[in-house]
C-alpha positions in Angstrom: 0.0 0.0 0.0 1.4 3.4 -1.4 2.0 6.3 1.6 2.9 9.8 1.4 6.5 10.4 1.9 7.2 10.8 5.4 4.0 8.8 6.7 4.6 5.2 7.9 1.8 2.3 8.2 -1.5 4.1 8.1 -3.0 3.3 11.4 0.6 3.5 13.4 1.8 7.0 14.8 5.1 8.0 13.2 7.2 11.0 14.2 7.3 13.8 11.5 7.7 17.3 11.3 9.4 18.2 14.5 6.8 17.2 17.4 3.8 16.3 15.3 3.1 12.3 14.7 1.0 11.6 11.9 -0.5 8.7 10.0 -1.5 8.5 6.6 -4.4 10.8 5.6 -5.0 9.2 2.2 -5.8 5.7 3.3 -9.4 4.6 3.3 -8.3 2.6 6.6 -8.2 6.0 9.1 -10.3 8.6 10.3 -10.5 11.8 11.4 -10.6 10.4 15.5 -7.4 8.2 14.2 -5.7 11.2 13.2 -6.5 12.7 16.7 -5.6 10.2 18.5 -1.8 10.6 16.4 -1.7 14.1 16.5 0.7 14.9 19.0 1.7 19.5 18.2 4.3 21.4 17.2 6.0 24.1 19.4 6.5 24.4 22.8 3.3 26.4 23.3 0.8 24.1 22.2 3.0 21.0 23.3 3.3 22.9 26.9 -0.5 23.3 27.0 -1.7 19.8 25.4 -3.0 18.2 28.7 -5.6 21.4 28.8 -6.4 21.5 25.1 -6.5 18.4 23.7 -10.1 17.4 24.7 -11.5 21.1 23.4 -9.8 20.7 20.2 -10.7 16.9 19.7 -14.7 18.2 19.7 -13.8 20.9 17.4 -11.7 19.3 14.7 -14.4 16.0 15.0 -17.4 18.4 14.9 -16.2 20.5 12.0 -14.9 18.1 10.2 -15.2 13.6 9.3 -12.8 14.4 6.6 -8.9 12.9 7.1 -7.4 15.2 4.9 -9.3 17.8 6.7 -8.8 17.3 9.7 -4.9 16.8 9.9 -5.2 20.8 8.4 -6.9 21.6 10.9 -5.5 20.1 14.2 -2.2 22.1 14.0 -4.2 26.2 13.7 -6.6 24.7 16.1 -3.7 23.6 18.6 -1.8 27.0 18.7 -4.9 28.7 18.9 -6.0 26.7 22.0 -2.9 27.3 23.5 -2.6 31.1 23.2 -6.5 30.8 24.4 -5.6 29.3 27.3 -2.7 31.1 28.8 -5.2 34.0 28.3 -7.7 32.6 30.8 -10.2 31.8 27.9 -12.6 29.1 28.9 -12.2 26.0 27.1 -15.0 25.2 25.7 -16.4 25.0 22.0 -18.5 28.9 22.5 -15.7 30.6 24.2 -13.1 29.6 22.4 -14.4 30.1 18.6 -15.9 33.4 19.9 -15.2 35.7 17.0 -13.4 38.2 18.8 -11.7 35.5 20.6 -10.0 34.5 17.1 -9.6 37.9 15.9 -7.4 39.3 18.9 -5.5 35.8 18.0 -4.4 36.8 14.6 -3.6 40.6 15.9 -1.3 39.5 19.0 -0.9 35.9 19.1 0.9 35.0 16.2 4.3 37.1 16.5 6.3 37.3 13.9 4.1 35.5 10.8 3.2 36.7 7.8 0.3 38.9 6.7 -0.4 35.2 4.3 0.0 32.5 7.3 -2.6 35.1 9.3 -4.7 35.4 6.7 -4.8 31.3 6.4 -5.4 30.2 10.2 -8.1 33.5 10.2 -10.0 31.7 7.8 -9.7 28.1 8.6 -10.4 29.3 12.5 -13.5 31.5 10.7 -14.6 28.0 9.1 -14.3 25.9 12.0 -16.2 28.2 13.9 -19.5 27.9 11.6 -19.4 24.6 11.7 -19.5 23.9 15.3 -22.3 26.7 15.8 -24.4 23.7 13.9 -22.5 20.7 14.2 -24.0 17.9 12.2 -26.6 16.1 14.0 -25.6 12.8 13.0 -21.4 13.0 14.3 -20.9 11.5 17.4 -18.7 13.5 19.2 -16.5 12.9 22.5 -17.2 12.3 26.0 -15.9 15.3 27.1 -14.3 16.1 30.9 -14.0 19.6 31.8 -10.8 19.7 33.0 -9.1 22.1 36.2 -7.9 25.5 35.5 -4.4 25.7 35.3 -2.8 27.2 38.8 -1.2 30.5 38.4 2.7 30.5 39.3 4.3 32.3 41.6 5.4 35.8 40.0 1.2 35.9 38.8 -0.1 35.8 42.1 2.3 38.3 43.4 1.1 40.3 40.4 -2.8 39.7 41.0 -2.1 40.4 45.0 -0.3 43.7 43.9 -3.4 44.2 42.0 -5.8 43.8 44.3 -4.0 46.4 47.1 -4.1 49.0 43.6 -7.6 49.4 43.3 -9.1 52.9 43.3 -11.7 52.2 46.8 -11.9 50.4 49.6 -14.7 48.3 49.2 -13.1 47.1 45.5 -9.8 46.4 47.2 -11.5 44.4 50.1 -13.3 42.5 47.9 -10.9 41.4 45.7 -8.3 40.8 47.9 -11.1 38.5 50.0 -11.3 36.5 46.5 -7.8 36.0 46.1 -7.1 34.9 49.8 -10.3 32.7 49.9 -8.9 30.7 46.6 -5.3 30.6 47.4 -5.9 29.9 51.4 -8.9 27.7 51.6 -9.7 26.7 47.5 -12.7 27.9 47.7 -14.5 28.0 44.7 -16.1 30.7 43.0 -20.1 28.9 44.0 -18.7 28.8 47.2 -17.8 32.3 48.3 -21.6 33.4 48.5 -21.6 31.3 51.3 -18.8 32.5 53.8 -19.3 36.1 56.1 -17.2 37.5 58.6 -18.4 35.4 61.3 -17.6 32.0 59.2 -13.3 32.5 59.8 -12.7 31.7 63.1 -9.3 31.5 65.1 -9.2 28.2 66.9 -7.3 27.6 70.2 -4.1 26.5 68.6 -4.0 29.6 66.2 -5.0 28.1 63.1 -7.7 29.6 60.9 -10.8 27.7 59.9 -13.3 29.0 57.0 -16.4 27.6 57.1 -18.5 27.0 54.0 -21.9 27.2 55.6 -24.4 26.4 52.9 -24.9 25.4 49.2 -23.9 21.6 47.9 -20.8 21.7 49.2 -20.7 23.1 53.2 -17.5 22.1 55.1 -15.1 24.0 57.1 -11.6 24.5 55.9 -8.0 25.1 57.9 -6.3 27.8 56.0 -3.0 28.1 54.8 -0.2 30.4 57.2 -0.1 32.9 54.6 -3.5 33.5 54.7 -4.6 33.6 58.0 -4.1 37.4 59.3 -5.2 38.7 56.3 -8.9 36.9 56.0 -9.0 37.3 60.0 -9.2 41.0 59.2 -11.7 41.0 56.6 -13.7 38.7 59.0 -13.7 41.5 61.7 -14.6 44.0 59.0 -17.3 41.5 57.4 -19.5 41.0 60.7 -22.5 38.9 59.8 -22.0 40.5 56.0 -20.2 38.3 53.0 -15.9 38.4 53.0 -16.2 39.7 49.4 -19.0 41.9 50.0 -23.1 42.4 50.2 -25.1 40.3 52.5 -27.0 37.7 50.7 -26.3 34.3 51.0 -26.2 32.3 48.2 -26.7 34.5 45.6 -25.4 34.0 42.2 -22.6 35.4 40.2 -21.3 36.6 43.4 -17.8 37.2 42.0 -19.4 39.1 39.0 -19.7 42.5 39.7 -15.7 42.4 41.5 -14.0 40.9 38.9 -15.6 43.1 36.1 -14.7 46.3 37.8 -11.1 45.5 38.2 -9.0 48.2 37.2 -5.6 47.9 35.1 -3.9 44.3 35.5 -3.7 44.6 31.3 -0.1 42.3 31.8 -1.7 39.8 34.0 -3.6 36.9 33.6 -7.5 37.3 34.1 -8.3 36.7 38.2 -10.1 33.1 38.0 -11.6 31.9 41.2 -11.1 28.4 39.9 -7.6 29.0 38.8 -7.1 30.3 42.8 -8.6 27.2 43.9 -6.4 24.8 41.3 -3.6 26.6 42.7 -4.3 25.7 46.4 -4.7 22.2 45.3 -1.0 22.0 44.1 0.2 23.5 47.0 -1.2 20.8 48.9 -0.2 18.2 46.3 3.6 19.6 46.6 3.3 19.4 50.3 2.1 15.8 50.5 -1.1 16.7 52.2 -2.8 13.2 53.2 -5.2 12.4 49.9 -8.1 12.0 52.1 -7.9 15.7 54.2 -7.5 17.0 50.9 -10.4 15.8 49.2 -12.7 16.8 52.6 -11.3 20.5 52.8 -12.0 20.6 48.9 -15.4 19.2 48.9 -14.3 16.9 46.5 -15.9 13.3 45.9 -13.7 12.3 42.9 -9.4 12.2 42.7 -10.3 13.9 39.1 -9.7 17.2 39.1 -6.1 16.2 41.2 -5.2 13.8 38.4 -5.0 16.8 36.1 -2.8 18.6 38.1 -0.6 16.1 38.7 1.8 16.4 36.0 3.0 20.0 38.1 4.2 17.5 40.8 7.7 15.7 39.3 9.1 13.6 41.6 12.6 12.3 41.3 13.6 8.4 40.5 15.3 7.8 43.3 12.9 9.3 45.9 9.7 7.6 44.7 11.7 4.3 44.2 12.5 4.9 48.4 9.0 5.3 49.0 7.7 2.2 47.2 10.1 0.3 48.9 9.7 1.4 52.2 5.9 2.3 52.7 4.1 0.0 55.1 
């Protein structure tokens, strides 16, 4: 059986073109979910990002596309543009992603360096892709999908974001913001979750630790907060009173984080301020630190390892230390 040159057997990954393993797109034997399942990108950008965008950019090549030939095309614009997307803080999923202006501030600042022609290309292959999954096909099947955590922030970004948060132009803006970012990055607590926590829900316990207590909505629990965070939520707990840490006094209302987050002024060289990204980052710090599995999972509200799975690939450990552990546990 005749292959392109370059491609190997036509249902068995072969390296070519830098990063990218491809099969054969002109044999009858593969599809477009074979070529998916091959596709591995090219550049450290997408590559870096892959365990985030993958699943987001399966559903879009498979939905816009049962065509080999075309979906090979369109695997490598849509992995870049995923990438970029995501280390902007856009959501990854089908609507926010192919949002128009979404693509468009793409091709202005996230392709550096390419031609007017290569922008003009991945512009309209991005525009085409787009249509289609606005009216997918009934008759595709398309993935399970798994909406996967936010990426944590690293260090410098949440020095940046605190920074931030002490800038704004009032009080009440400042307080609130800075109540979201402690909240996340001491406690993890998620963005459905911070409607439910007031002033009198941070308590100092005998032995000078800091507890924040969730105290309604699907996932109430109470939650020992990290050292760094401590003096700074028990002040906003003294300001708070009987009112909400991050502002207002209704329990439970939606899109509490809303109005805060929308107001923020400047940040322009930051990342966008994600609750869920806080949260994802209090989960590696507790995955660095060893925290026992089970304590974890109870201060999180979690009832699945899921969401710690896709973090753990921040979390190297070396040869020699995990082969001690094996050998020694027990």
């Amino acid at each position: 059986m005749a292959t392109r040159s370059g491609y190997g057997d036509p249902l068995t990954a072969r390296p070519y073109a830098a990063n990218v393993y491809v099969v054969d797109v002109t044999s009858e034997e593969v599809d477009a979910a074979s070529i998916m399942a091959a596709f591995i990108p090219q550049g450290a950008r997408a590559l870096a990002a892959w365990p985030y965008t993958h699943r987001v950019v399966a559903e879009a090549t498979l939905t816009s596309t049962g065509a080999p030939r075309n979906a090979a095309k369109y695997l490598s614009h849509l992995s870049d543009f995923a990438a970029w997307a995501h280390t902007q803080g856009v959501g990854l999923v089908l609507e926010k992603l192919l949002d128009p202006d979404v693509i468009e501030r793409y091709i202005a600042v996230g392709m550096p360096g390419s031609k007017d022609s290569t922008r003009a290309t991945r512009r309209a292959i991005l525009r085409r892709i787009a249509r289609h999954c606005a009216s997918p096909p009934q008759d595709l099947p398309l993935p399970i999908t798994y909406r996967r955590v936010r990426p944590p922030y690293d260090p410098e970004q949440i020095d940046g974001l605190l920074a931030l948060a002490s800038a704004q132009p009032t009080a009440s803006r400042r307080r609130a913001l800075r109540a979201i970012l402690h909240l996340g990055l001491g406690c993890g607590i998620a963005s459905r979750d911070l409607a439910w926590v007031r002033g009198q829900d941070v308590e100092e316990l005998p032995d000078g630790a800091v507890s924040v207590t969730v105290s309604g909505g699907t996932r109430p629990r109470s939650v020992i907060t990290l050292q760094a965070h401590e003096t700074p939520l028990l002040q906003f707990a003294r300001a708070a009173g009987s009112g909400l840490l991050i502002g207002g006094s209704t329990r439970g209302r939606r899109n509490v984080t809303r109005g805060p987050l929308e107001r923020v002024v400047g940040g322009e060289d930051l990342p966008r301020l994600e609750p869920a990204r806080l949260r994802s980052t209090w989960l590696l710090t507790h995955l660095r630190a060893r925290t026992p599995l089970p304590a974890l999972m109870d201060a999180a509200g979690l009832t699945t390892v899921r969401p710690l799975e896709d973090l753990l690939h921040h979390c190297p450990i070396a040869v020699d230390v995990a082969r001690v552990a094996l050998r020694t546990a027990g």
